[in-house]
N, C-alpha and C positions, 0 to 999 in steps of 0.2 A: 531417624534412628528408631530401630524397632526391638523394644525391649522383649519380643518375645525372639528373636533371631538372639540375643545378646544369651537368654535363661538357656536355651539350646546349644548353645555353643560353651556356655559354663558345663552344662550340664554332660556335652560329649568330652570335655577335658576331664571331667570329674571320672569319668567310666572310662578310659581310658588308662589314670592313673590307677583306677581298682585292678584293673587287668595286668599292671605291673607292680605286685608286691613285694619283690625284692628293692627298688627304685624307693614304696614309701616308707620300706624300712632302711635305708640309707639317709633318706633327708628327717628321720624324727631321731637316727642313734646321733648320725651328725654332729647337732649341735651340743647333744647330752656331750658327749665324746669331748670336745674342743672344750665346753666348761672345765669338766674333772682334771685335764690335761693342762690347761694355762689357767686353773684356779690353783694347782696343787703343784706345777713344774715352774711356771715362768714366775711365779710370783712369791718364789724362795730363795732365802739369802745361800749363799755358796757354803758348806757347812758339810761336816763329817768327813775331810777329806783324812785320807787315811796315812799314816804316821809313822814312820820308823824312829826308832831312837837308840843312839848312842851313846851310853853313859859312862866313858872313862874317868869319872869323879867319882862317883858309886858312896855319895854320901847324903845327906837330909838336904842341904841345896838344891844337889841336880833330882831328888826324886819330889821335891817341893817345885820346881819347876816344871818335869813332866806334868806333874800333876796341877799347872795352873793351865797348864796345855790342853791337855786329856779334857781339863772341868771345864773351859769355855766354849765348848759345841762346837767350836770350828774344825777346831784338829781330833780325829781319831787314832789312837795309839793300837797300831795292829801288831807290830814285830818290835823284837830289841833284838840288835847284832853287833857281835864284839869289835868290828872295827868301822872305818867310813869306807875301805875297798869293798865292803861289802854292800855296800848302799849299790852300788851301780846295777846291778842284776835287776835289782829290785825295780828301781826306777826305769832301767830299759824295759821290763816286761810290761810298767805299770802298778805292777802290785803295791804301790806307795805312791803318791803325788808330794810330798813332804819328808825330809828327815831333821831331824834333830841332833846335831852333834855337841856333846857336853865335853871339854878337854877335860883330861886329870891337872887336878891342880886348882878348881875352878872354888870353891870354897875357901882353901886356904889364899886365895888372893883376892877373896869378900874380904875376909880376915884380919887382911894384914892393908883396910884399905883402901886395896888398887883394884882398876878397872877388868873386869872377869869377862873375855872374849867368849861366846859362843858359837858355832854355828850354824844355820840353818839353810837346807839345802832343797829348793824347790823345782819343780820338775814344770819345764817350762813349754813342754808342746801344745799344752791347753793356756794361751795368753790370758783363761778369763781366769783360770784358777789359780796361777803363776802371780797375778796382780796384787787379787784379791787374797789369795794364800801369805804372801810377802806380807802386806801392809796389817792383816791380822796378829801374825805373829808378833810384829813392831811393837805393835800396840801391847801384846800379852804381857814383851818383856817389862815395855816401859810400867805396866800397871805391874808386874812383881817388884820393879824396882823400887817403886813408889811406896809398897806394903812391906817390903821390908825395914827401909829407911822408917817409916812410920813406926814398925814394930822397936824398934831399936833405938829410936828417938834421936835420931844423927839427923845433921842437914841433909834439907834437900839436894845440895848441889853435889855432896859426896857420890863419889865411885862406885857402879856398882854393876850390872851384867850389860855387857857390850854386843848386843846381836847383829852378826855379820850376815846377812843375809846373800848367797849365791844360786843365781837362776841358772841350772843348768837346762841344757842344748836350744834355750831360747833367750842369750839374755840380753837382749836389748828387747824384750816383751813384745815384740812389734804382734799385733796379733793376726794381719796377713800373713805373716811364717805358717801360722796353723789354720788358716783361713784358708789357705789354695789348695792346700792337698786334699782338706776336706771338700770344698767343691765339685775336684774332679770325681770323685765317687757320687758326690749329690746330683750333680749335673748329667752326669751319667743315668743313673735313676729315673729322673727326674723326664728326660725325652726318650727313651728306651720303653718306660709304662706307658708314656701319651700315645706313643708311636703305635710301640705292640699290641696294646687293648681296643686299637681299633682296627687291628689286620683281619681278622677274622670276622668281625661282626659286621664289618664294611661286607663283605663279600654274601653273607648271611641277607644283610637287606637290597641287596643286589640282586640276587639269586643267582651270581656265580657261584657259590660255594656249594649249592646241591649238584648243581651241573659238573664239578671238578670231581666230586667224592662219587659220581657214576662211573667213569672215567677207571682204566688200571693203573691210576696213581699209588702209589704203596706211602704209608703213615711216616716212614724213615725219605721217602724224598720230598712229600709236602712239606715236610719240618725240615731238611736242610735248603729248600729252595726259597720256603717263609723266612727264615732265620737268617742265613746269610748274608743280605744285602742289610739289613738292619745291625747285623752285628760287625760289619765294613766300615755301616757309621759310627760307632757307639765307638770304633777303635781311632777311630778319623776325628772324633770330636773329643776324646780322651787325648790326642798326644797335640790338639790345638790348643786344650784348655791347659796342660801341661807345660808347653811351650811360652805358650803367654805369661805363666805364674814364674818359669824359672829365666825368660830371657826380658820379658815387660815389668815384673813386680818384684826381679832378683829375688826369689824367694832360695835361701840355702838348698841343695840337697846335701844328705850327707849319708846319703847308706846306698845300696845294690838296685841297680835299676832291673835284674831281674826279681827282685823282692815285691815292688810295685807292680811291676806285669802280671806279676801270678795273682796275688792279689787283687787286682781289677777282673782277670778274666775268669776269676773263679766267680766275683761279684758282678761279672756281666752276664754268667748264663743264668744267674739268679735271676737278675733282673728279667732275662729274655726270658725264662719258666714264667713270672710272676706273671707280667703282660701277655703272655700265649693266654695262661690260665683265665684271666680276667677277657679276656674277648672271648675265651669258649664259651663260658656261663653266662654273658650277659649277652641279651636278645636284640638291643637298640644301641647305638652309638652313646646316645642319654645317657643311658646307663651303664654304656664304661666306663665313660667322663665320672660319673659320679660313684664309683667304685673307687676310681685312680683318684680321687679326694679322697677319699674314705682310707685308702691307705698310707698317702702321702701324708697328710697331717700327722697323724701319730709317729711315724718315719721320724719325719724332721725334728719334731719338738722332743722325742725319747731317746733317739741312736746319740746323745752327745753332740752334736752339730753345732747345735745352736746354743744349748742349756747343758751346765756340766751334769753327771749323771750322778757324782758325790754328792750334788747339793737338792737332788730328788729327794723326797721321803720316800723311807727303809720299805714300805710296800709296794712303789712302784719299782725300784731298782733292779729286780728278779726280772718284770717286763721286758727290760731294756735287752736281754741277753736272745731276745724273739725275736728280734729286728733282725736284719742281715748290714747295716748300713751300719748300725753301730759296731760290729767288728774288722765290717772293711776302712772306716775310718782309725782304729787301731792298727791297722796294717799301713796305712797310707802317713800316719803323723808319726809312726814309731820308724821308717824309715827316711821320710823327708829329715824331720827335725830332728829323731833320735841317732839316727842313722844305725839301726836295731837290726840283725840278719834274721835268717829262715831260724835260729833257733829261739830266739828272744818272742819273734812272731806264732810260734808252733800252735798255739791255743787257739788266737783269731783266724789263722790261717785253717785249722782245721775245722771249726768251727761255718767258713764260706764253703769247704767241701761240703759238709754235711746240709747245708741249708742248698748245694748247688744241687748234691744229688734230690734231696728229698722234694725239690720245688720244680725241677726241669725232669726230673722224673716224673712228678705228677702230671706235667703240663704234655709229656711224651704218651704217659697212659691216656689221658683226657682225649687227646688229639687223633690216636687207634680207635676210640671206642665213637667217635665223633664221625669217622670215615666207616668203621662197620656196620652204623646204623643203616 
């Protein structure tokens, strides 16, 4: 063993990585990145989910109840609306994960007593938050009921608020209902960057890719001849992963199978921009690999996937809305589970145009200006 051959061969890895500084700025933000993200995401209770309430009592009861609601950090009170038909809008778009239905009557049958039914109506696409939302609430009532008996000096065993809890469009909680559909958008993702972030840089360390861009190729047939076969699979592994969730795992559908098509293919030319983009800029395969980390991580643990996005703190939440995964998984659980059309989807849906144009766009200029040179 010849420790001068050993300090030389340190020494040509060490210059080496100098010459690649984009490479040692990805392995030192890294790990910073993955702390802040599963110090402040994964390791928070499910909290702030957001609230409607219906108060057809409209007396010191039901607004002593909101308010044990509103006071325990779980539940957020965003909206009150005058009936429970109205709840549904809501809950199909999303804009509430919880409602709160008080009947009239519901005091005066403290009063005189007897057992006082409430409702509570939780949105059941996300099985973590449908769970965990239910068994909170139980708890709130049971501890009002405990404080007012207290306050009033009645037994314990006396009558007193009866919370009915009803899971809607998921209620047997199974949490593969809302596990597959997020998948096929994950999975999609997931081999579409591996794939794409190394079509070009492959060829780059080949040195076919100077040899093709001599050539009178034009920038509009590289990018439909690159693209194409990648995006044959992406459709090929999207209606296997599909098939398997709805004929192996019987997962419900229950909305527009052309609601999910747009929806994917709006989020597959993202994907195919993102991965074009990531092998233009990066020089070594290395270093696409370690881009395609670099972006995947935050992906997964921020778009909702994994971790609900209510129970992030209030300053990373805004992030979540960057991601492109996090709104095609809105598209994909609002019509599996919700069974939600083109109007209830309009926000997410429009939202994958705008991230399809501005990222497959970039990836189109990149690719002109790559072939000019």
């Amino acid at each position: 063993m010849s420790l001068k051959r050993i300090r030389l061969l340190i020494w040509k890895e060490f210059t080496q990585l100098r010459r690649d500084p984009l490479l040692i700025r990805l392995l030192l933000l890294m790990p910073v990145l993955q702390l802040i993200m599963f110090g402040y995401v994964v390791a928070v209770d499910v909290r702030n989910l957001s609230t409607a309430v219906v108060d057809l009592d409209r007396t010191a009861t039901s607004r002593n109840l909101e308010a044990a609601f509103s006071g325990s950090g779980y539940f957020t009170v965003t909206t009150h609306v005058g009936s429970e038909t109205d709840l549904r809008p809501l809950l199909d778009s999303g804009a509430v994960k919880v409602a709160l239905v008080i009947p009239e009557g519901t005091q005066d049958r403290l009063t005189r007593g007897e057992t006082a039914p409430i409702g509570i109506i939780v949105d059941g696409s996300d099985s973590q938050i449908s769970a965990v939302g239910s068994g909170y609430a139980a708890q709130i009532v049971a501890q009002f009921n405990t404080e007012r008996r207290d306050a009033l000096g009645i037994q314990l065993a006396a009558p007193g608020i009866d919370a009915r809890v009803r899971v809607m469009f998921n209620p047997t909680l199974d949490p593969i209902n809302t596990m597959i559909p997020g998948l096929i958008a994950a999975i999609m993702m997931i081999s579409l960057l591996a794939i794409m972030s190394q079509a070009v840089v492959k060829e780059r360390e080949s040195g076919t890719l100077e040899q093709m861009f001599v050539t009178p190729i034009k920038a509009t047939e590289y990018l439909i001849g690159k693209l194409t076969p990648y995006a044959s699979l992406a459709t090929a592994q999207m209606l296997l992963v599909a098939a398997g969730g709805l004929f192996w795992f019987r997962v419900p559908f229950n909305g527009s199978i052309w609601v999910v098509l747009a929806g994917l293919f709006l989020f597959m030319f993202t994907c195919l921009g993102l991965g074009l983009l990531i092998s233009l800029v990066s020089r070594t395969r290395h270093q696409a690999q370690q881009a395609v980390m670099f972006v995947m991580i935050p992906t997964m643990v921020l778009s909702g996937f994994i971790f609900p996005i209510q129970s992030m703190p209030a300053i990373i939440q805004p992030l979540t809305n960057l991601i492109p995964l996090t709104w095609a998984l809105q598209v994909l659980r609002g019509a599996f589970v919700k069974g939600s059309g083109f109007e209830a989807l309009a926000v997410p849906m429009l939202a994958l145009v705008g991230f399809g144009v501005v990222i497959f766009g970039a990836a189109i200029v990149a690719t002109r200006r790559r072939i000019s040179e």
